[in-house]
C-alpha positions as CSV (number, residue, x, y, z in Angstrom):
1,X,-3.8,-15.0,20.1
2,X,-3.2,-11.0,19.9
3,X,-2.7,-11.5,15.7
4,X,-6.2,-13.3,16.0
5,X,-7.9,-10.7,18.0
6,X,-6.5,-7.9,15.8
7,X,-8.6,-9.4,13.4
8,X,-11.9,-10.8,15.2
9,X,-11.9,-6.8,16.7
10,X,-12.5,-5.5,13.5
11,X,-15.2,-7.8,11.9
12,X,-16.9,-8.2,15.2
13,X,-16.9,-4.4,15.3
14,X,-18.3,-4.1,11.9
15,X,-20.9,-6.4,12.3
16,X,-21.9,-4.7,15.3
17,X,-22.3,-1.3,13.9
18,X,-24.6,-2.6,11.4
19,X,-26.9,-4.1,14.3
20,X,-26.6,-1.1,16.3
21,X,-27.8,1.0,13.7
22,X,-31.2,0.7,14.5
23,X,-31.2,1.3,17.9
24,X,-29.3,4.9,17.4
25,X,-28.0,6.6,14.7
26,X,-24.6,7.6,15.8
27,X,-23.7,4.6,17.7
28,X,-22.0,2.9,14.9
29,X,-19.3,5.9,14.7
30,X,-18.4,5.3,18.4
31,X,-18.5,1.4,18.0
32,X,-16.1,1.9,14.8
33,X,-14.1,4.6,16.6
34,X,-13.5,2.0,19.7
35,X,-12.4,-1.1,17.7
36,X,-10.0,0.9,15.7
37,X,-8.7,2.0,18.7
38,X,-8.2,-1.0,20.3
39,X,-6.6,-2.5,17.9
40,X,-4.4,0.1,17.0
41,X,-3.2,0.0,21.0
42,X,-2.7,-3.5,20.9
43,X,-0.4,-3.2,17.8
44,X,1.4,0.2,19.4
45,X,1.9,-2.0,22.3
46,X,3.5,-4.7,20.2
47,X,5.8,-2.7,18.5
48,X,6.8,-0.3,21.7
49,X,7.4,-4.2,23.7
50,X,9.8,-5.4,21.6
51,X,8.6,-8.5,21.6
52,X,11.5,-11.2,21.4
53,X,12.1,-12.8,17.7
54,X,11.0,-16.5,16.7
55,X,14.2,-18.4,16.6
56,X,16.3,-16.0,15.7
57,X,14.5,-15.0,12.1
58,X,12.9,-12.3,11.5
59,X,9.5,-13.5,13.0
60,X,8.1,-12.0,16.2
61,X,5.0,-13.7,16.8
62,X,3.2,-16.6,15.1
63,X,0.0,-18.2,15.4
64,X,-1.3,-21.5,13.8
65,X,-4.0,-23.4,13.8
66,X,-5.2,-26.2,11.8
67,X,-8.1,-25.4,9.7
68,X,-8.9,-27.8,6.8
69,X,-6.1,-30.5,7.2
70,X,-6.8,-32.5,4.5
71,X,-6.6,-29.8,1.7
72,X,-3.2,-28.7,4.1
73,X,-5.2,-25.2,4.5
74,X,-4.3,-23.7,8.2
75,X,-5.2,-20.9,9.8
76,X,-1.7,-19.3,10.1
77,X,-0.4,-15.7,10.8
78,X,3.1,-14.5,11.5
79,X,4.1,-10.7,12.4
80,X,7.6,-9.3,11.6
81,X,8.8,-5.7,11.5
82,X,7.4,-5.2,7.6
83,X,4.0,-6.2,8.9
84,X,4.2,-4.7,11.8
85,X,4.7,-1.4,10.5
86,X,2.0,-1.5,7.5
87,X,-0.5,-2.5,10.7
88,X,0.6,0.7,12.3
89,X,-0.6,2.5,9.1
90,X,-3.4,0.7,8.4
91,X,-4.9,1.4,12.0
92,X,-4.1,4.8,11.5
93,X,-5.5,6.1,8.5
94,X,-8.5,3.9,10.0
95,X,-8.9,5.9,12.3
96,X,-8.6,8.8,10.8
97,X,-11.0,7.1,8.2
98,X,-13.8,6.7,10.9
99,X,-12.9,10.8,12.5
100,X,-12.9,12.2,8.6
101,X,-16.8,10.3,7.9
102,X,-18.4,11.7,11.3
103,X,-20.3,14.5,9.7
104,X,-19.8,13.4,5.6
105,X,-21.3,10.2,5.8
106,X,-25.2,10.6,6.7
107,X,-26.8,8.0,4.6
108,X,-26.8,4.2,5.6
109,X,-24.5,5.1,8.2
110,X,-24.6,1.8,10.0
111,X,-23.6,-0.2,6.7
112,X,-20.9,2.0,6.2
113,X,-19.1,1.2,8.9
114,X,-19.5,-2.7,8.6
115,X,-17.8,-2.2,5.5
116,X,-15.2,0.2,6.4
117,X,-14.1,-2.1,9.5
118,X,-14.1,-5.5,7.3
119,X,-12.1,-3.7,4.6
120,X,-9.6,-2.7,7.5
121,X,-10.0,-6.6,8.4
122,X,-9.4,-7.8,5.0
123,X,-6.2,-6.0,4.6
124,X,-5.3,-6.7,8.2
125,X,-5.4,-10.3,7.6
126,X,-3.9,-9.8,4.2
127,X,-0.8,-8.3,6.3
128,X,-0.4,-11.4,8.7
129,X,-1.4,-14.7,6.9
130,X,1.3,-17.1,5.9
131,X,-0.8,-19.8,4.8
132,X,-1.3,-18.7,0.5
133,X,-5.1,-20.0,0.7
134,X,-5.9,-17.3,3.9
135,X,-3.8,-14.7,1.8
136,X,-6.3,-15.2,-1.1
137,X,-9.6,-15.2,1.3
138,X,-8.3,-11.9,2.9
139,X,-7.3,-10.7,-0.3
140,X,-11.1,-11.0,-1.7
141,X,-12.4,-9.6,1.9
142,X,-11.1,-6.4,1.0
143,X,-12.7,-6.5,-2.6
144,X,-16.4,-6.8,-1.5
145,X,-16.5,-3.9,1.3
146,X,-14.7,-1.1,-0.8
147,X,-17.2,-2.2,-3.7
148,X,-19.9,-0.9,-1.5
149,X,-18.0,2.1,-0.3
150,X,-17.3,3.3,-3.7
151,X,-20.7,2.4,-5.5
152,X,-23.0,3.6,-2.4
153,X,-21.7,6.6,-1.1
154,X,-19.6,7.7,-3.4
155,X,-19.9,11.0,-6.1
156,X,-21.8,11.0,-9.6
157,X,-20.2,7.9,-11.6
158,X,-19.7,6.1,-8.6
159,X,-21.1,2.9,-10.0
160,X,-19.0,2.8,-12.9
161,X,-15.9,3.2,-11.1
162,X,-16.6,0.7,-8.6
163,X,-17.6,-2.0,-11.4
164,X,-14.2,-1.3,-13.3
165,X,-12.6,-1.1,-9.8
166,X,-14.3,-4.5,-9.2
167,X,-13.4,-6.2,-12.6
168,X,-9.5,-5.0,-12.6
169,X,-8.9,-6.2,-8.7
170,X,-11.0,-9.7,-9.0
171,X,-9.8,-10.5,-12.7
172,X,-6.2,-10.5,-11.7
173,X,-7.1,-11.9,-8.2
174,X,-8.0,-14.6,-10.0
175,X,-4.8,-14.9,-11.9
176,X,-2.9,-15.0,-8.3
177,X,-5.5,-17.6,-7.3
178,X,-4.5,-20.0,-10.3
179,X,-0.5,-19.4,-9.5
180,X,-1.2,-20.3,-5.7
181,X,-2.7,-23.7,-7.0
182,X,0.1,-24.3,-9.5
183,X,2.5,-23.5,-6.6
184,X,0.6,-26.1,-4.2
185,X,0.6,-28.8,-6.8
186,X,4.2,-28.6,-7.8
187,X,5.1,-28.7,-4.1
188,X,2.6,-31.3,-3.3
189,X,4.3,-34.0,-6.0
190,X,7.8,-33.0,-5.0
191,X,7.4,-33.6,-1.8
192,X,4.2,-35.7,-1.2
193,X,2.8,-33.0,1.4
194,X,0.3,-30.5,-0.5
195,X,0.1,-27.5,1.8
196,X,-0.5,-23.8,1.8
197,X,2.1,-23.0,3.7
198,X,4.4,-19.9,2.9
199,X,7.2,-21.3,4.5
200,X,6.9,-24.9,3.8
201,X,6.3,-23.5,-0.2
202,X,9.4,-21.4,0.3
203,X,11.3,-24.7,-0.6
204,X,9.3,-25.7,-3.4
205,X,11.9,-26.1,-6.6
206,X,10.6,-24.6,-9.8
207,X,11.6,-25.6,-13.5
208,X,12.2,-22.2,-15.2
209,X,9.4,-21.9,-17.3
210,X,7.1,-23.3,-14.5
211,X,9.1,-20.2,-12.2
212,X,8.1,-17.2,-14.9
213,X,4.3,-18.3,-15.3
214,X,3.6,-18.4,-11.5
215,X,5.5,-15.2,-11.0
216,X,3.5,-13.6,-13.6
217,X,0.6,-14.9,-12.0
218,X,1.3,-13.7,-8.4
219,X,2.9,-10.2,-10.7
220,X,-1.0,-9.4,-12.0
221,X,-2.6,-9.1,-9.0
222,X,0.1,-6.9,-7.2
223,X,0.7,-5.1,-9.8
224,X,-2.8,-4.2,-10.5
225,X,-3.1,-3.1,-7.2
226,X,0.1,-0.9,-6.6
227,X,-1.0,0.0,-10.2
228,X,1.8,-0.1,-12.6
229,X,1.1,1.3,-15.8
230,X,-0.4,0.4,-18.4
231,X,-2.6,-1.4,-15.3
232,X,-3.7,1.8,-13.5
233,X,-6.5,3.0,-15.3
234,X,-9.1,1.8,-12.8
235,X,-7.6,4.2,-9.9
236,X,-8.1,7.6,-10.8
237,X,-12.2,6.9,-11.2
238,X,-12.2,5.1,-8.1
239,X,-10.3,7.7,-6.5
240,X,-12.7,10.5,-7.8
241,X,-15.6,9.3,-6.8
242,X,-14.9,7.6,-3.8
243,X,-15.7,8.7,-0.8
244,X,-13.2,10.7,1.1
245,X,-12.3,7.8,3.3
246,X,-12.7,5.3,0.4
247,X,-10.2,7.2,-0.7
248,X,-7.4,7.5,1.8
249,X,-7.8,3.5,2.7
250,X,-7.4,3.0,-1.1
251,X,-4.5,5.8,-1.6
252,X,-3.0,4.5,2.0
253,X,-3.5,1.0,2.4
254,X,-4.9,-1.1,-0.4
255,X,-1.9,-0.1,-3.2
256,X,0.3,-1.0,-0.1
257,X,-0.9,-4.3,-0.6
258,X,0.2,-4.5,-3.3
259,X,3.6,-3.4,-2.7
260,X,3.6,-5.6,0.6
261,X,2.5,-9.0,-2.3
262,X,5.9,-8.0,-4.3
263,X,8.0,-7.9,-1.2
264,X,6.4,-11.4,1.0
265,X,6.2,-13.5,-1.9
266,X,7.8,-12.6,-5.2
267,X,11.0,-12.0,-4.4
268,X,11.4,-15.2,-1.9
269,X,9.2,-17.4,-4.0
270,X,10.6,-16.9,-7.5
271,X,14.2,-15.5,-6.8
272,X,15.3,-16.5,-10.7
273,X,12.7,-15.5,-12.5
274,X,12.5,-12.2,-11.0
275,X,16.1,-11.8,-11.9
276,X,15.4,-12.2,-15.5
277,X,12.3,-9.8,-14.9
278,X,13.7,-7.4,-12.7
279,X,15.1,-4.5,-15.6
280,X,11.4,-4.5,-17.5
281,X,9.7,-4.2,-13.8
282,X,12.3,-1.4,-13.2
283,X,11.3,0.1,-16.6
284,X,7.6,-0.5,-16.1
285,X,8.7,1.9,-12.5
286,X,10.3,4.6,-14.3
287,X,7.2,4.8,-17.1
288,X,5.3,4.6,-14.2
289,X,7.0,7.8,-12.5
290,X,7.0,10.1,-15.2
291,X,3.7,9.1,-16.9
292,X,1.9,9.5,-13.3
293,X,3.6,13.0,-12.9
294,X,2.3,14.7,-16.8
295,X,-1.2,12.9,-16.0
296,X,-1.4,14.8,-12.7
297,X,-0.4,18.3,-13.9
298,X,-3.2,18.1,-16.8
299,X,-5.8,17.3,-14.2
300,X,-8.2,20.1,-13.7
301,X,-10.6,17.4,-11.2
302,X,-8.1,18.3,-7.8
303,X,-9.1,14.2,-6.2
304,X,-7.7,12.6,-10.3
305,X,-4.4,15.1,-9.4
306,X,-3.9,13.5,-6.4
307,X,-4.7,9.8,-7.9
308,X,-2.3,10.6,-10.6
309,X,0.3,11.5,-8.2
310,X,-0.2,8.1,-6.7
311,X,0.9,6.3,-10.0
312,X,3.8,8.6,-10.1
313,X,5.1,7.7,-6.3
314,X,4.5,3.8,-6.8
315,X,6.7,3.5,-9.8
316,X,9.3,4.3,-7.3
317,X,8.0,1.2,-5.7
318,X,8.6,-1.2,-8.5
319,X,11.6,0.4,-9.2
320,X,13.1,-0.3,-5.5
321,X,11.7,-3.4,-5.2
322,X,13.1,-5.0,-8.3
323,X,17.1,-3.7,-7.2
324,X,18.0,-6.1,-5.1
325,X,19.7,-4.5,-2.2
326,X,18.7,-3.3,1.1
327,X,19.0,0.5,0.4
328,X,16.2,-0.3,-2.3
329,X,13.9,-1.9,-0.3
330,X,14.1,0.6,3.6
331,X,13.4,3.4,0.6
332,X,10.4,0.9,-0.6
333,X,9.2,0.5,3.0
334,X,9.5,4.1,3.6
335,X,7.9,4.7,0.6
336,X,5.0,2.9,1.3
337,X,4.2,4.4,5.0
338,X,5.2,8.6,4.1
339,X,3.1,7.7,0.6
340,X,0.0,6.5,2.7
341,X,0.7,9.3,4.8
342,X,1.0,12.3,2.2
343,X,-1.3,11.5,0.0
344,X,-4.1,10.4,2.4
345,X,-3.9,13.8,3.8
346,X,-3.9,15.3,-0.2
347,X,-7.5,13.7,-0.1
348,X,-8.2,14.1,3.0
349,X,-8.0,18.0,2.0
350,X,-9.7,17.5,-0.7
351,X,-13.0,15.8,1.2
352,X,-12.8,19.1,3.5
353,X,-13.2,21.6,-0.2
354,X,-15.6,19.1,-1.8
355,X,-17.8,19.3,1.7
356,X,-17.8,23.3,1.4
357,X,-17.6,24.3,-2.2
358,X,-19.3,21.1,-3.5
359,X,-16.6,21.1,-6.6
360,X,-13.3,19.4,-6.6
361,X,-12.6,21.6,-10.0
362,X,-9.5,23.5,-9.0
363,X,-10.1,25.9,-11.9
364,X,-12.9,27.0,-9.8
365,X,-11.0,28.0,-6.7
366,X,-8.4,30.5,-5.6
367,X,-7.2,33.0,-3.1
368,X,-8.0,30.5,0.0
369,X,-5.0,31.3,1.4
370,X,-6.1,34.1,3.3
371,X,-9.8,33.0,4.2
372,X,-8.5,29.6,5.4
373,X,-5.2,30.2,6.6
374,X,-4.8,27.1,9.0
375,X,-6.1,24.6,5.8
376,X,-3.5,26.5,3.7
377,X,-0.4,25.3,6.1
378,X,-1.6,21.9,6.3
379,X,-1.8,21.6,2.8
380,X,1.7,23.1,2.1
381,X,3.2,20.9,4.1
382,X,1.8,17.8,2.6
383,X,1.9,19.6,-0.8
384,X,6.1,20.0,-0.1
385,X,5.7,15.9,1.1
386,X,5.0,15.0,-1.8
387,X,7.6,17.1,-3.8
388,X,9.9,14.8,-1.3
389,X,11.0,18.2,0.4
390,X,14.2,17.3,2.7
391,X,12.8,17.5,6.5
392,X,10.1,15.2,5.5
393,X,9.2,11.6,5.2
394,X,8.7,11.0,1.8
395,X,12.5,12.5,0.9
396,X,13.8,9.9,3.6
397,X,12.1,7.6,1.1
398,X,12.6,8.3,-2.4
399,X,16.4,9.3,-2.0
400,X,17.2,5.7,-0.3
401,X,15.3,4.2,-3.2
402,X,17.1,5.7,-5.3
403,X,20.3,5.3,-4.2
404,X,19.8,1.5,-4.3
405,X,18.7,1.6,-7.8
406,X,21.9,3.4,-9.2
407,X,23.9,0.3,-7.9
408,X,21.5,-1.9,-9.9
409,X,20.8,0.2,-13.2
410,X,22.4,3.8,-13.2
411,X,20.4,5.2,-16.0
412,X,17.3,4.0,-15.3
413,X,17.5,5.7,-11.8
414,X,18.9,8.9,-13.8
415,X,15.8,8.6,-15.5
416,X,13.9,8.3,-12.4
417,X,15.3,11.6,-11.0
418,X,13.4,13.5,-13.3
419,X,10.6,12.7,-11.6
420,X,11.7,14.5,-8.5
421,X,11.5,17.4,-10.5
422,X,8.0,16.8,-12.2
423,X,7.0,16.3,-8.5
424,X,7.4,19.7,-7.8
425,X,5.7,21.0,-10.8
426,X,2.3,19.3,-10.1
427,X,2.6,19.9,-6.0
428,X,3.5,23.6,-6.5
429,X,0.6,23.7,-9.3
430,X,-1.9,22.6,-6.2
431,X,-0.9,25.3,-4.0
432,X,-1.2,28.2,-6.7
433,X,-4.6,27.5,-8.0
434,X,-6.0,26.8,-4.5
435,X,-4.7,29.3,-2.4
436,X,-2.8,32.0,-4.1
437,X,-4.6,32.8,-7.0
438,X,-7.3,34.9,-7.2
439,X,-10.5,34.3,-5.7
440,X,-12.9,32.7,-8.3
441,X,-15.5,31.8,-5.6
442,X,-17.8,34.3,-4.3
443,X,-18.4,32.6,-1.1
444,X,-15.9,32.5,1.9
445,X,-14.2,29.3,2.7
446,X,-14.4,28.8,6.8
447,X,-10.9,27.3,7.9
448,X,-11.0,23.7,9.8
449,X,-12.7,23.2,12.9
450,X,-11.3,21.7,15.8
451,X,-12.4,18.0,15.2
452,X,-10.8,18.6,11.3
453,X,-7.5,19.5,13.3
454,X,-7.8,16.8,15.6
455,X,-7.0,14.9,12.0
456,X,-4.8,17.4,10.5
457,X,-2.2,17.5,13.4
458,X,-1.5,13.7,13.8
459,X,-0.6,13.7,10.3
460,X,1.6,16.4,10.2
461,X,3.4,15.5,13.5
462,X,3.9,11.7,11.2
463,X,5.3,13.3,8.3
464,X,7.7,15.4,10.4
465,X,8.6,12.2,12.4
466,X,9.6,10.1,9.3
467,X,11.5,12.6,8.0
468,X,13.8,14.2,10.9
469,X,14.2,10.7,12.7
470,X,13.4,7.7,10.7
471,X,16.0,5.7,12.6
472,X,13.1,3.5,14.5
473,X,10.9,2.7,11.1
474,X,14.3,1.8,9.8
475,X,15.5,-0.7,12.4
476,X,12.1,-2.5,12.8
477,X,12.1,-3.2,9.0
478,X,15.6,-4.5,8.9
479,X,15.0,-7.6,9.8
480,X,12.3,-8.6,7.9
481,X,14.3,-7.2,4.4
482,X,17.6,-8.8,5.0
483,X,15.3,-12.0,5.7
484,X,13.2,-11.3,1.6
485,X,16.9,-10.3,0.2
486,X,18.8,-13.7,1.5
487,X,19.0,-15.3,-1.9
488,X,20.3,-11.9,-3.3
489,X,23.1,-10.4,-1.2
490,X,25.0,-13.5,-1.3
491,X,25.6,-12.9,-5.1
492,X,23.5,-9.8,-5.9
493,X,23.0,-9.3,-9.8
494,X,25.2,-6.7,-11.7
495,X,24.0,-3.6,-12.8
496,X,21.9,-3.6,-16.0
497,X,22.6,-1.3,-18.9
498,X,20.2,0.0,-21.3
499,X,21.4,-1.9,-23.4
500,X,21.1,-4.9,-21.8
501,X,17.0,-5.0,-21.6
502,X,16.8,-8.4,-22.1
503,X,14.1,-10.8,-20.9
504,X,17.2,-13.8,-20.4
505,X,20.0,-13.7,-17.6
506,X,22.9,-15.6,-18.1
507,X,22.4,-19.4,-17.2
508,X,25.4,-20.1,-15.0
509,X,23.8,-16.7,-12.8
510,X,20.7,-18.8,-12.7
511,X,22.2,-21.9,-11.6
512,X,24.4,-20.0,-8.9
513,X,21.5,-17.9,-7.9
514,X,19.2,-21.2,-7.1
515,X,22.2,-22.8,-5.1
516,X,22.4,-19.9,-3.0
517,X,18.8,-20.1,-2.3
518,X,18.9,-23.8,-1.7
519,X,21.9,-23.1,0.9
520,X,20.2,-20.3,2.9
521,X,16.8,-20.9,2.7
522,X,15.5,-22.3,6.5
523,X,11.6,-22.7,7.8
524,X,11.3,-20.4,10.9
525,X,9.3,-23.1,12.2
């Protein structure tokens, strides 16, 4: 029942900070500040126990429960190490969430935190569920609450980046929704049982053509999410006018979501058709990288820099995801917890400007360094994060990524690399034109307070920890990958040329590849 409770915390939480609203204005910060807590104890505790693996899978716990039996919709949740870990991060940049809003947020203050705790609940749920139905429900659950977060309390156009924010996430939601179906009715007449069940779907055979349109299907919504480009264009508004803990949930958790889709369901579900997919995603990742990276160093607006960089960082996603080997996916994993990490803090930064200066126009600012010494190391050492600076997390990540892509295409990766470098022309670009150039503003900056280093710290000590000693993230995700990669290491693709961009794979590799599945594929049940 802990999975359960992780979940009924939250929403009970939220829905009690709206109620408690009227009887005292800053009881709904302690009620959200206690159920993040709790669960983020509960899910410390579950990961410092050990807890013993289902029948020797990946699986630690499950939970399952018959909800509507008749449509063969349960409610079902599993944990393993991947969703272990993205809880970890989710319940910490929660928290963080809840510390960073204590003095910004001062309008509808109870309604904020019913949303900010169901949009932690939605993507809670959306890290647990096996049952394809729930994943959808959860999915939408953490639509509705960072609509309101964006459009309410968020900057000048925040209504127009939480409609287009809206419309990209729901219209390609619904494209997932519609491949689920297809996936339940094809499973349903080969088998006579019509269930929701990830792993009972697991075993579903697909017809080729029937393989590509479902993937594509589950492919828009993640995708959208992570975003890939050309599907991106909604994130740097919603990032901009977000609030600043809209923004770290969305910068920290929700593209993980995405990330988390490719990795739980397209690669096991469709194992051929992502084969024949797998050198345009890998393109789609390096476009992504390099696109993200020139988009960030024209930004003058510093919250679209840091959004920008966000595009940049994920195409290292799709790129890892897509190579089909273990080295490819820990960097993928990594990338996803030292990403939420570095660039949460980027924002989180740039909330602490915005609330003194009241302009997130970096043109405007300068020579900070001095006044605000103790914002100015935070910042560097984020700012070097996300150059991928050895000594810290996100270098742990992007150099096993790419190491796993040279074994599946070597000049693709090459490609990639250059990234690395454009990295360290938009970070560096940060630090000059907030702190060491010179001072445009006439007012002083006061450094960060004691409850603003009570956030600061944490983060840092994380981003040191991931980098120097990443052994223990490592292990716990091992499992879980070897577990997504079975159809794939038995007979793992050949590096792609350039020249070989092709949307077609060899047949025989196809017919091999689904015989491999069929041989290895077992229900943890």
């Amino acid at each position: 029942m802990i999975l359960v409770w992780l979940i009924v915390i939250l929403m009970a939480g939220g829905v009690l900070a709206w109620i408690s609203g009227k009887i005292n204005r800053a009881l709904p910060r302690w009620i959200a500040l206690g159920s993040v807590l709790a669960v983020f104890g509960m899910t410390l505790y579950l990961w410092l126990s050990n807890p013993i693996p289902v029948l020797d899978s990946a699986w630690l716990i499950q939970f399952n429960q018959p909800w509507i039996p008749q449509w063969g919709i349960d409610f079902r949740l599993a944990l393993d190490g991947l969703s272990l870990l993205m809880l970890l991060l989710t319940f910490f940049l929660g928290l963080l969430s809840v510390l960073i809003s204590w003095r910004e947020i001062q309008t509808k203050v109870a309604f904020f935190h019913f949303n900010l705790l169901w949009v932690l609940a939605g993507i809670t749920g959306v890290f647990l569920t096996m049952d394809l139905f729930l994943f959808y429900f959860f999915w939408e659950v953490m639509l509705i609450p960072m609509y309101f977060l964006i459009g309410i309390w968020g900057h000048e156009n925040r209504r127009y980046a939480a409609f287009k924010f809206f419309l990209f996430t729901q219209a390609s939601g619904l494209l997932m929704l519609l491949a689920i179906l297809g996936l339940y009715f094809i499973h349903g007449r080969q088998t006579g049982l019509y269930t929701f069940s990830y792993f009972e779907l697991l075993n579903t055979t697909l017809a080729p053509e029937a393989a590509r349109l479902l993937m594509f299907g589950f492919l828009a919504a993640f995708l959208v999410k992570l975003p890939v480009v050309p599907f991106h264009s909604w994130l740097p508004d919603a990032h901009s006018q977000a609030p600043t803990a809209g923004s770290v949930i969305l910068a920290g958790l929700l593209l993980k979501t995405g990330a988390y889709g490719l990795l739980r369901f397209v690669l096991p579900l469709f194992p051929t058709a992502t084969v024949e997919f797998a050198p345009w995603a890998m393109l789609l990742g390096v476009i992504g990288i390099i696109y993200g990276a020139i988009l960030a160093f024209s930004q003058t607006d510093l919250k679209r820099l840091v959004a920008y960089t966000s595009v940049s960082h994920m195409g290292f996603v799709i790129l890892g995801v897509f190579s089909f080997n273990e080295w490819a996916l820990q960097g993928v994993v990594m990338q996803m917890i030292t990403h939420g990490l570095s660039t949460g803090a980027l924002f989180i930064i740039a909330g602490f400007l915005y609330e003194r200066l009241h302009t997130r126009d970096i043109q405007k600012m300068g020579g900070f360094w001095t006044t605000a010494p103790k914002m100015g190391v935070i910042a560097l050492v984020f700012v070097m994060a996300s150059l991928s600076l050895p000594g810290l997390g996100n270098f742990i990540a992007e150099f096993l990524t790419l190491v796993g892509s040279w074994q599946a295409n070597n000049w693709l990766t090459v490609f990639a690399t250059i990234g690395l470098v454009m990295a360290t022309i938009y970070s560096l670009r940060i630090m000059q034109k907030i702190f060491f150039e010179a001072n445009r503003m006439e007012q002083a900056l006061p450094d960060l307070n004691a409850r603003e280093m009570l956030i600061a710290i944490p983060m840092v000590a994380m981003i040191l920890w991931l980098g120097l000693y990443p052994q223990p993230f490592l292990d716990t995700a091992r499992p879980s990958i070897q577990e997504q990669l079975q159809a794939y290491t038995a007979s793992p693709p050949p590096p792609v040329a350039m020249s070989q961009l092709t949307p077609q794979v060899q047949l025989t590799d196809t017919i091999r590849l689904n015989q491999i599945l069929k041989a290895s594929r077992h229900d943890p049940d």
